[in-house]
C-alpha positions in Angstrom: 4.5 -4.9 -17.4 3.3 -1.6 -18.8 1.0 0.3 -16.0 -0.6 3.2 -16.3 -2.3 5.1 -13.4 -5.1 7.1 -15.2 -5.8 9.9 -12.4 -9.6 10.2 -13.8 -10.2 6.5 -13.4 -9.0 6.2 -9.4 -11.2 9.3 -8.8 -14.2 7.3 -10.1 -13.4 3.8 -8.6 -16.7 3.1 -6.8 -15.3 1.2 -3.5 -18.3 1.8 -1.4 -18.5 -2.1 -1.0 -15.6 -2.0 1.0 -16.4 1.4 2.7 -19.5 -0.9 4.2 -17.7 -2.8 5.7 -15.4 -1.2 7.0 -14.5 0.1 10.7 -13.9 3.7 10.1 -16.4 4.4 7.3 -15.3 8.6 7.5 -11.7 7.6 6.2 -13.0 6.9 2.9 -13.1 9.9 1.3 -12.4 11.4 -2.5 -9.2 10.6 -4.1 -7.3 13.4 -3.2 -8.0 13.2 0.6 -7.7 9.3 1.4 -5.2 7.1 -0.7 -8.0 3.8 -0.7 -9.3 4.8 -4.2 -5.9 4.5 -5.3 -4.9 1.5 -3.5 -8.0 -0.4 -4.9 -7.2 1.1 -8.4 -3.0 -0.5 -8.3 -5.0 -3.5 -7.2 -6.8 -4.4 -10.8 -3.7 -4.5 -12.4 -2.4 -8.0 -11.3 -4.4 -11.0 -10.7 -3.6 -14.1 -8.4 -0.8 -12.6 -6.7 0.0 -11.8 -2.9 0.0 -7.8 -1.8 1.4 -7.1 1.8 -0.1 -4.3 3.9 2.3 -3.0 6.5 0.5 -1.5 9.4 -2.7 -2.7 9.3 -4.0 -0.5 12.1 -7.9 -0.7 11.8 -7.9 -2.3 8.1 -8.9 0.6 5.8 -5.6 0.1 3.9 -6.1 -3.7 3.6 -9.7 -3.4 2.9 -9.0 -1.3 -0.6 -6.4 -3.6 -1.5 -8.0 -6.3 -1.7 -10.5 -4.6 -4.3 -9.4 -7.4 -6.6 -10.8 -10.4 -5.2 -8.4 -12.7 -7.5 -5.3 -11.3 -5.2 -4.6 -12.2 -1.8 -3.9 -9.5 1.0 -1.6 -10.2 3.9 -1.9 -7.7 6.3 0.8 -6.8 9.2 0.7 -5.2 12.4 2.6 -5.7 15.8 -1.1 -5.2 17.9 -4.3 -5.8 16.9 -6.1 -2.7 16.9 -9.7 -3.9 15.9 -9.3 -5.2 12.0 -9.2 -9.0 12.6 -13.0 -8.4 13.3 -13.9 -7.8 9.7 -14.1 -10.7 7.7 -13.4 -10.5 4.1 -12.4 -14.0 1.6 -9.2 -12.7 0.3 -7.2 -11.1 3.6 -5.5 -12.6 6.6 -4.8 -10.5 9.2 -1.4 -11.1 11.0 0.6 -9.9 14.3 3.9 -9.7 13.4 7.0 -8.5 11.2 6.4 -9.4 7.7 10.1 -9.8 7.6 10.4 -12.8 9.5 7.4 -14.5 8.0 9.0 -17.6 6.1 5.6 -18.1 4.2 5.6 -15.6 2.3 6.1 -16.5 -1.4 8.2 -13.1 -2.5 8.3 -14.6 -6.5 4.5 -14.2 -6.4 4.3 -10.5 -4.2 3.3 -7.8 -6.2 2.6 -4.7 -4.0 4.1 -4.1 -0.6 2.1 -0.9 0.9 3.8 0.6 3.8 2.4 2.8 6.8 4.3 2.3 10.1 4.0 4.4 13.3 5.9 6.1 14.6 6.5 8.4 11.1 10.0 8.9 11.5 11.4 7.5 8.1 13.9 4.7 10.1 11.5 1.8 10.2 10.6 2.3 6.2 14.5 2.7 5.7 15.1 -0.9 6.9 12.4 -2.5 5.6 13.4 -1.1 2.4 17.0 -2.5 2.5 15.9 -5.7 3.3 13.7 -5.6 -0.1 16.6 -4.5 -2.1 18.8 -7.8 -0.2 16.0 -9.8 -1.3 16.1 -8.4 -4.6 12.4 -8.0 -4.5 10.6 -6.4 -7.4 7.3 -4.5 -7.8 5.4 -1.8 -6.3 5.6 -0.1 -3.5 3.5 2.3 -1.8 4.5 4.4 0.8 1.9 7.3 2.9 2.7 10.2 4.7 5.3 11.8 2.5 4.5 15.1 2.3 5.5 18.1 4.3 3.7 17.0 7.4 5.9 14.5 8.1 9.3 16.0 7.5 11.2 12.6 8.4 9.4 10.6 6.0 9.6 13.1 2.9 13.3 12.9 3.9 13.2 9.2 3.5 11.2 9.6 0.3 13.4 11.9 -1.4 16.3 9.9 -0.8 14.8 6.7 -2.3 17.3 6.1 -5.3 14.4 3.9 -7.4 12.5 5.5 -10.1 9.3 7.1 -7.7 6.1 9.3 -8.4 4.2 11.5 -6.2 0.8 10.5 -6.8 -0.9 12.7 -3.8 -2.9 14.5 -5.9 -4.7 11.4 -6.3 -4.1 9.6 -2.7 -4.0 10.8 0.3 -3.9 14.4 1.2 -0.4 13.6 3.7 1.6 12.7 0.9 1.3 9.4 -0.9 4.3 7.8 -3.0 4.6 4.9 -5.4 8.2 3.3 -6.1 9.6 0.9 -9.3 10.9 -1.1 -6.8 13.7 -3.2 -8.9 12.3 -1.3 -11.9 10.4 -4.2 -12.5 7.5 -1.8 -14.6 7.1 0.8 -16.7 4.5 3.3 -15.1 3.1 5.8 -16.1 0.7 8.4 -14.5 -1.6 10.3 -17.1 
């Protein structure tokens, strides 16, 4: 599939319908500054699939992917830290490692976003082997890779994949997208 991340058009997205309702209502911010305009934008360009938010935290990241109600969100965390409490049709909230969750149906997952604590790179590193053993392809997203958080640019940088830095239109730590499996041709105009 031929996708083309049009900067202009993720700096426009209106997602003030999920700024409502969410928890933290002050993380929504231009493109640029918070990766959720972004996240909502990748969203539009599949239909009826499954996208898997890792580290849900308080649900901001879930919350934009879902922008396309025809998707489903599964969202990830090892504590609940105040997101089950927003109710929206299209994401279940979950305690747990994704990895070990046998209902997942990888043929149908088309974005894996990934924000873990602590920001050290190792955690990202494993969970991106196990992809590659699964021979999972699509996109995914990874936050905090700018200079801020030295371990995970590290990480980044050595990601062998085809990768773009899309910060400028994300989030202001450092957002990255990856061809995981090459399984797109992107493009960011």
């Amino acid at each position: 599939m031929k996708i083309e991340i049009n900067k202009e058009e993720v700096k426009q997205l209106d997602v003030n319908h999920l700024r409502q309702i969410s928890i933290n209502q002050n993380d929504w911010l231009p493109a640029g500054q918070s990766e959720y305009k972004l996240y909502a934008y990748l969203s539009t360009w599949f239909n009826k699939t499954t996208i898997l938010d890792i580290g849900t935290r308080t649900g901001g990241s879930a919350l934009a992917l879902s922008h396309n109600p025809n998707n489903q969100v599964r969202s990830y965390d090892l504590v609940e830290q105040g997101a089950s409490s927003i109710e929206k049709e299209n994401i279940t909230w979950n305690i747990g490692n994704f990895m070990e969750d046998e209902e997942i149906d990888w043929d149908n997952v088309s974005i894996v976003m990934i924000d873990v604590d602590p920001h050290d790179g190792s955690q990202e590193r494993v969970m991106m082997d196990w992809l590659r053993e699964k021979e999972w392809k699509g996109i995914l997203i990874h936050d905090d890779i700018g200079p801020d958080w030295p371990d995970i640019k590290l990480m980044w940088e050595e990601i062998p994949e085809e990768k773009f830095d899309v910060t400028e239109i994300a989030h202001m730590s450092g957002t990255g997208i990856v061809n995981f499996g090459n399984a797109h041709e992107i493009s960011v105009v």
